[in-house]
C-alpha positions in Angstrom: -17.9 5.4 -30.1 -17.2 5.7 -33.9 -14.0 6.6 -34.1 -13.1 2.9 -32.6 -10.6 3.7 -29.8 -11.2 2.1 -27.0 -10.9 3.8 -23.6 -9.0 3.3 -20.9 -12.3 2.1 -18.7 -12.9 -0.8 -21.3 -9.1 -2.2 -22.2 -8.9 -4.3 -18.7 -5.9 -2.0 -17.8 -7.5 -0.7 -14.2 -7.7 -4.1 -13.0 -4.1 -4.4 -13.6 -3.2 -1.4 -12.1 -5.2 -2.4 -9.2 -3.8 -5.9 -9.2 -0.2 -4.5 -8.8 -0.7 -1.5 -6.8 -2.5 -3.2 -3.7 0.3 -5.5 -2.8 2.6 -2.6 -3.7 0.9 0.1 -1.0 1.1 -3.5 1.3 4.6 -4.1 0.9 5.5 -0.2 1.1 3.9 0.6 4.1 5.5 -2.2 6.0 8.9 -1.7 4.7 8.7 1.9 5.1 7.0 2.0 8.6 8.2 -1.3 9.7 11.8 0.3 9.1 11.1 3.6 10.9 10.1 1.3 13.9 13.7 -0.6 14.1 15.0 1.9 13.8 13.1 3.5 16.6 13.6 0.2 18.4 17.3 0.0 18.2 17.9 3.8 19.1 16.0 3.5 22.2 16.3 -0.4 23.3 12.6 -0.9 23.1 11.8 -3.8 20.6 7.9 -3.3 20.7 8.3 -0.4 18.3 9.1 -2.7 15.6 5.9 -4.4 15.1 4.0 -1.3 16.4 5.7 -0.1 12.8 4.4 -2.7 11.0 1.3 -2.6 12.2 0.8 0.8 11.7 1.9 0.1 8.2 -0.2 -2.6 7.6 -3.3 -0.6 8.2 -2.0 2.6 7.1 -1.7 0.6 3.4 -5.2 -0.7 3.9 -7.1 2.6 4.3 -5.4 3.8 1.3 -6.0 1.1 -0.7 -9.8 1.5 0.6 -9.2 4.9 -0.1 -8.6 4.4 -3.8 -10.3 1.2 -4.7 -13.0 1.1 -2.4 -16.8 2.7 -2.7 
């Protein structure tokens, strides 16, 4: 490049983005599912919803973050 800009690809800033955005898609899938479970749980008295939430969250997050990131 002779213009000397650097682009995006060479600055470090993907790793970054990755670095904050995998334990973001983590923690948002088992808030938001985990919370849709309780819920579930509390408005029909069965408690195995809740970590059936979190579960589903859990691995939810993953394939997306395999999804994006991954080969």
């Amino acid at each position: 490049m002779s213009d000397g800009k650097l682009r995006p690809e060479d600055d470090g800033r993907d790793f970054a983005s990755a670095a904050w955005s995998i334990p973001s898609y983590l923690l948002a899938g088992m808030i938001l599912y985990g919370g849709a479970g309780m819920l579930l749980s509390r408005w029909t008295g069965v408690v195995a919803f809740t970590p059936i939430g979190l579960i589903l969250g859990v691995a939810l997050a993953v394939y997306l973050v395999y999804r994006k990131y991954g080969s």
